[in-house]
C-alpha positions in Angstrom: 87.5 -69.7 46.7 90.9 -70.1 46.2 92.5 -69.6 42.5 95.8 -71.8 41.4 98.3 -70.2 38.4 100.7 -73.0 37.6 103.4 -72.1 35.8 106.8 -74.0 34.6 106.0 -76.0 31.8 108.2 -76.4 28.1 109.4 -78.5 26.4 112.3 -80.7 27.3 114.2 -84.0 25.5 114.0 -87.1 27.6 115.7 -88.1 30.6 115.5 -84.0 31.0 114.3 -82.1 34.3 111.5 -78.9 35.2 110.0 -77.5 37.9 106.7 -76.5 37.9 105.1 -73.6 40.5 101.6 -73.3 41.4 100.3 -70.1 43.3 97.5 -69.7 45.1 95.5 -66.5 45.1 95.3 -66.7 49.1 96.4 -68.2 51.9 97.4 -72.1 51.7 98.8 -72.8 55.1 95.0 -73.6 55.7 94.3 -75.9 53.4 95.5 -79.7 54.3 96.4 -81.4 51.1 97.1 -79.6 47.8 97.8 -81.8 44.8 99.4 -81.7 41.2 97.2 -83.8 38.8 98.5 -84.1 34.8 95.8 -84.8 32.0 97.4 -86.8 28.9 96.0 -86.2 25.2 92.7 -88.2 25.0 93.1 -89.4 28.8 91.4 -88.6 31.6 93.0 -86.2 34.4 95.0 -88.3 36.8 96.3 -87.5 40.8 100.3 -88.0 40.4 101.3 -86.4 44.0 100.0 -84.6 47.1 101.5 -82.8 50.0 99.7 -81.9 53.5 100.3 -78.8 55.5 102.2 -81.3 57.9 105.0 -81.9 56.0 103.8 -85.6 54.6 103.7 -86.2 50.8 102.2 -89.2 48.4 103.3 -90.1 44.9 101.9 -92.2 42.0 104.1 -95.3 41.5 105.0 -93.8 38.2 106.6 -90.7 39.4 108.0 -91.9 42.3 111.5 -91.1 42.7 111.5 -89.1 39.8 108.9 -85.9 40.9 109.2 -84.3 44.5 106.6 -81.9 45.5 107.1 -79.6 47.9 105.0 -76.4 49.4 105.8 -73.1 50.3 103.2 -71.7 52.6 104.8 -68.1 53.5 104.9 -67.8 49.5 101.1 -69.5 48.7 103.1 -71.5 46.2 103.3 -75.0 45.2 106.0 -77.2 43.5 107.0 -79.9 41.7 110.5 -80.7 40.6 111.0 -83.2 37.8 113.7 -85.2 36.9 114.4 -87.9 34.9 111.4 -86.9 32.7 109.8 -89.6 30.3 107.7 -89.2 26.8 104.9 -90.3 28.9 105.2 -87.4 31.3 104.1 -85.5 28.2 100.8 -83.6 30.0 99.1 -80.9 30.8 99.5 -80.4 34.9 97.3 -78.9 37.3 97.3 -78.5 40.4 94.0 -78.1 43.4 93.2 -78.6 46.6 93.1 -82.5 46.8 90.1 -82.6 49.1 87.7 -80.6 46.6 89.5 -82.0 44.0 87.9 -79.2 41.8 88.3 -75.1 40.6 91.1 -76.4 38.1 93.4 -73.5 36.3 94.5 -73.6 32.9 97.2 -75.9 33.7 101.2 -76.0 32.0 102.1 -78.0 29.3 105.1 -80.1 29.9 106.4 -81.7 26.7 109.2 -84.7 26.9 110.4 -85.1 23.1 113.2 -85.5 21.7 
């Protein structure tokens, strides 16, 4: 079973920008839809964006505009760029194979504070 390692995360004022990578221990070009989800403090873990092996990609209205994910199939690797970050962006993020939607990884805390 694939394992993700997401990396990227810090602390950064609002209105700020990060990219986050996520890298699979195996192959990804297989796998259809991977996904970055974010967990809040006391909330429960929420989809924010997707992106298929075909190039398509889905957003939360919340992010949209603001996050762009992006995949990297040679490299197993998974990103998402953030701009424009908010105080509610502040999260833990994750990322998975959306279908399975499951074998989570410790996640990278992303911090907007200023």
């Amino acid at each position: 079973q694939v394992q993700f390692v997401e990396s990227g995360g810090g602390l950064v004022q609002p209105g700020g920008s990060l990219r986050l990578s996520c890298t699979a221990s195996t192959g990804i070009s297989s796998i259809d839809l991977i996904a970055w989800a974010r967990q809040a403090p006391g909330k429960q873990r929420e989809f924010i964006a997707r992106a298929s092996k075909y190039g398509s990609t889905l957003y939360i209205e919340s992010v949209k505009g603001r996050f762009t994910i992006s995949r990297d199939d040679a490299n197993n690797t998974l990103y998402l760029q953030m701009n424009n970050l908010k105080p509610e962006d502040t999260a833990t993020y994750y990322c998975t194979e959306y279908n399975s939607w499951t074998n989570w990884g410790q996640g990278t805390q992303v911090t907007v504070s200023s």
